[in-house]
Structure formats: C-alpha cells, structure tokens
C-alpha positions in Angstrom: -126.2 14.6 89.0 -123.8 16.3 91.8 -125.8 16.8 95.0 -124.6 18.9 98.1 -126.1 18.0 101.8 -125.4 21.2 103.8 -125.3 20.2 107.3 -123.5 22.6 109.3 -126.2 23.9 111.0 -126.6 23.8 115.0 -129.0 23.4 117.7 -130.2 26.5 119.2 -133.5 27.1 118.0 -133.6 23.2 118.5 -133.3 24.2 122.4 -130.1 21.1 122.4 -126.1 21.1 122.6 -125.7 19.9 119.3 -126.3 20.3 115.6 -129.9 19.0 115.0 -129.4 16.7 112.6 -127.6 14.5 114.8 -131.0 14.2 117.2 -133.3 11.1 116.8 -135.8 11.1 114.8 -137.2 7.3 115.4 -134.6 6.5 116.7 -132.5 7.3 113.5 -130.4 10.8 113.4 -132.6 13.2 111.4 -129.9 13.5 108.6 -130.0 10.1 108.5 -133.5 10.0 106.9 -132.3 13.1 104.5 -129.0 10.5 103.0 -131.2 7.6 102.6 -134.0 9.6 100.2 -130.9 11.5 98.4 -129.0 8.0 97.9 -132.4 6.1 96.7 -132.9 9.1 94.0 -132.2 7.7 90.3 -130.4 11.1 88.9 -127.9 11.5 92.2 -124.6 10.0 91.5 -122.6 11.8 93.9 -123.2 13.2 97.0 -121.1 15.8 99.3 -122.0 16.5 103.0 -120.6 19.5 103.9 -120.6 20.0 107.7 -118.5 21.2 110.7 -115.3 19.3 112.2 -116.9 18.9 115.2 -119.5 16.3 113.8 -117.4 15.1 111.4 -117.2 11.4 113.0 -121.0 11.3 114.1 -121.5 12.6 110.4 -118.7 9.8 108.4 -120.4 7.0 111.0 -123.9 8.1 108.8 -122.1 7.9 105.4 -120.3 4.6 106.7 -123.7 3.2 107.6 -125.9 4.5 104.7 -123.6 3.5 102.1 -124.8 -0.2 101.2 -127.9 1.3 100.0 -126.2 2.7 97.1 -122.5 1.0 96.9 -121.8 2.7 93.8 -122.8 6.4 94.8 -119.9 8.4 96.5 -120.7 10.3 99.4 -117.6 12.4 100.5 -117.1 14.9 103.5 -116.3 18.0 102.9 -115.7 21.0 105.7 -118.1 24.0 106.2 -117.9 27.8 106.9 -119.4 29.8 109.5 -122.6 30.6 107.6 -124.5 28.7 104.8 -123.4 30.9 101.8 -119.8 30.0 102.7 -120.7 26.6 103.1 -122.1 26.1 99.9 -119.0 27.9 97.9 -116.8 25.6 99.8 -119.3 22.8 98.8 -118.6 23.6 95.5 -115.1 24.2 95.2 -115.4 20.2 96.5 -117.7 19.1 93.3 -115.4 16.9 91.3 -114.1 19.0 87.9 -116.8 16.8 85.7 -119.5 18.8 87.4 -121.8 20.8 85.4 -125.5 20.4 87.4 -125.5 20.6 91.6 -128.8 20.2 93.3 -128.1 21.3 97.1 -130.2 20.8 99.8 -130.3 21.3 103.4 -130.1 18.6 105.6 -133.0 19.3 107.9 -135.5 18.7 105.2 -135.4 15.2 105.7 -139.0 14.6 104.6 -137.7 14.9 100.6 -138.7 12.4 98.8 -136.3 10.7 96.3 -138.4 11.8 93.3 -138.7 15.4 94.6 -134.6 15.2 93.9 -135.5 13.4 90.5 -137.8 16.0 89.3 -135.5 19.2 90.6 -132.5 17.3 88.3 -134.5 17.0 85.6 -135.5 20.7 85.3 -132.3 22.0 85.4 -130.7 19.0 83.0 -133.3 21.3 80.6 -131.5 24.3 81.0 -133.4 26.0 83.8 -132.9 27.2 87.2 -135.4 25.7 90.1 -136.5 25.3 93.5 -138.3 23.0 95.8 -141.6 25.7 97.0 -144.7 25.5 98.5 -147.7 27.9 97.9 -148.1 30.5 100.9 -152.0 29.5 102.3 -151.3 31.7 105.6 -152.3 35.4 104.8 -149.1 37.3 105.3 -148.4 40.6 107.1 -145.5 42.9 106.7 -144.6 44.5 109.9 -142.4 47.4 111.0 -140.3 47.8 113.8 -142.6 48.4 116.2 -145.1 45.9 115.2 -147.7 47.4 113.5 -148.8 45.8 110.1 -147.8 48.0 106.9 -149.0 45.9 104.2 -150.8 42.7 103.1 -149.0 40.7 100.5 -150.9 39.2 97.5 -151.4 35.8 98.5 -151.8 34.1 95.2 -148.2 35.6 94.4 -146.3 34.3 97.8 -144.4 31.0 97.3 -142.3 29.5 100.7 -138.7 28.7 99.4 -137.3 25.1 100.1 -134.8 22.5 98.6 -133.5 21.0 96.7 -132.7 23.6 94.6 -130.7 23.2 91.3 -128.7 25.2 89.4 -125.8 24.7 86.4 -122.5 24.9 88.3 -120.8 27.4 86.2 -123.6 30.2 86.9 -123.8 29.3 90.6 -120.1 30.0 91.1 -120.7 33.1 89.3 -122.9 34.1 91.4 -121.2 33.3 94.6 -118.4 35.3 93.3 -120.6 38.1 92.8 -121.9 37.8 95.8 -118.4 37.7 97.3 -117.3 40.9 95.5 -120.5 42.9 96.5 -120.6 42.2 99.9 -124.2 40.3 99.5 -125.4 37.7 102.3 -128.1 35.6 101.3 -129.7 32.4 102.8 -130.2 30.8 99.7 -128.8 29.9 96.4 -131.8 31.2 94.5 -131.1 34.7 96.3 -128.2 34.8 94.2 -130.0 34.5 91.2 -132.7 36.9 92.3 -130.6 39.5 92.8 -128.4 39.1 89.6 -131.6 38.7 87.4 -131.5 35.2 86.5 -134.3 33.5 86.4 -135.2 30.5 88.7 -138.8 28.6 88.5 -140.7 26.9 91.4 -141.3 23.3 91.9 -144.2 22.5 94.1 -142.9 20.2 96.7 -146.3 19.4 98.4 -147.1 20.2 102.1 -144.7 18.1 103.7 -141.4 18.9 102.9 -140.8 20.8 106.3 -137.7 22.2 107.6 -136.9 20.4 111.2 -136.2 23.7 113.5 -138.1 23.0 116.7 -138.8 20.2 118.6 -142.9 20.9 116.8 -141.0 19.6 114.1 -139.5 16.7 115.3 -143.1 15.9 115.9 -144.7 16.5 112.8 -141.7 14.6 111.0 -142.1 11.4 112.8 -146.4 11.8 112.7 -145.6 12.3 108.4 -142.8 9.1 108.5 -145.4 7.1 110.7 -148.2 7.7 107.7 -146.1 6.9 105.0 -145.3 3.6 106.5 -148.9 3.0 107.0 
C-alpha cells in the first residue's frame, strides 16, 4: 500500500513562523510522531511526504532519522502546491507507476495509530472508498451571515471527516481531473467523490485522532501520548 503524508501546511492558526509540524511535540517534531505510526503500519510499503521547499531539509533530516524503523519502506520527498488539492495531485503524479491503492493523510494527525492505517488499507484493497471519521456528539448549528442560527442538523447523521482516507488511484486522479476541469476546490479527497457521486464509507477512528491546529492541541496531543505510554 502507497501512502501520501501531506505536509505543506503552515503555522498561522498555530500563532508560530513556521509550518506546524516542525514544532515539538515532546520534544520530537509533531510530524515526527505521524512517520513513525505510518512506518510501523503492516500494509504501508511506501511512503511520500509531500511538503514545501522551504522545509525540505528539516523534513529529509525526519525521513533520514525515522528510517531504521522500517529500512525496507521508502519514504521519498516530493514538492507541494499552494493549496492541499494541488498538493495531493502532485502527490500523485509522484506514486510510482505500480500504484493502484493510495491512503493519504495529513500530517498533523499525528495521533493515528498504525492499525487505524491497516484497517483504512484493507477497506479499500476490497474495492471500496473510505475515510478515517468520528461521530459528531456536539449539537451542530447552521448559521448565516449575520449569526443567527437557521437550522439544527440531525445529529445521528453528522460524521467529522479525518484521515487516512483511501481511495483506488485510477478513480482519484479522475476525480482530481474533474475537479481541475470544473473549477472545484475542495479540502479533501472524499469531496471529490461526494461531488462526482461515488461512494465513500466511514471508518470510525475513535476520539483521539485530532488534528494539531492550536497550541490546545499541542496540549491535548502530548496529555493522549503521555496515557498511552502509561
């Protein structure tokens, strides 16, 4: 299995000067923690990171570092765009030609579990279309523009979206061409899908696969690393 890291993400809602994944997080860079669950996962053989040129060296010093854990599992570099849909296509115009199933996953999750990678690949090695989710147990508001509540979502129907998320490589690239010819931004790959009419299930990931945004997060992630260590 064919894994993409997308790790060209900054630091602004971070409050820093530099892309978040590069901050400690015990004293490790957070996407440190995110390339040692990916490498111990049975099903990833290959891993891309696809950042910007400005962190390449802090980001090939990771790969360097993190490679004894899996000597035998490439993990190759590959440039970014300016947003994340462009990163992605250019992630997978880097997949090598044998490529038929990509998991991709963002970088800031680095709570994932190595199974949670495992059990994404082995959905879509059966044919389907999936994502890393969570269950929505806030009650959820719709809003206009000048913030007044217009609606109240069924709760029991909400799911947050996460990652991993796996898809077939030929479809995916379909889609991103689609998406190209159309006009369409998204900020995920099962957008994509959504949009097209292709069908993509939900994986429940549990309650701590958290996205590292804010310094709260920071927080939380070394509070859930401290228990599992326990």
């Amino acid at each position: 299995m064919h894994l993409l890291i997308a790790a060209a993400g900054s630091g602004r809602r971070m409050g820093g000067d530099r892309n978040k994944l590069l901050l400690p997080l015990r004293e490790r860079p957070v996407l440190a923690w995110t390339l040692e669950a990916a490498l111990k996962a049975e099903t990833v053989g290959w891993i891309g990171i696809v950042g910007q040129e400005i962190d390449r060296a802090a980001i090939e010093a990771l790969i360097t570092e993190a490679q004894p854990l899996a000597p035998a599992k490439p993990i190759h570099w590959i440039e970014g765009g300016s947003t994340r849909q462009q990163s992605v296509l250019r992630g997978l115009a880097g997949l090598p030609e044998e490529a038929s199933h990509v998991l991709i996953h963002d970088g800031a999750r680095c709570l994932a579990e190595s199974a949670l990678f495992d059990r994404c690949a082995q959905v879509v090695l059966e044919g389907e279309a999936v994502i890393a989710a969570t269950p929505v147990t806030d009650t959820i508001k719709r809003v206009d523009d000048q913030g007044c509540i217009t609606a109240t979502p069924d709760r029991s129907e909400l799911w947050a979206a996460q990652t991993p998320q796996a898809f077939a490589v030929d479809q995916l690239r379909q889609g991103h061409a689609e998406a190209l010819r159309l006009g369409w931004e998204v900020t995920d790959d099962a957008s994509l899908y959504e949009r097209l009419g292709w069908d993509v299930k939900v994986l429940d990931a549990g309650p701590a696969n958290i996205k590292v945004t804010t310094p709260f997060d920071l927080i939380v992630a070394e509070a859930v690393l401290s228990f599992r260590e326990a």
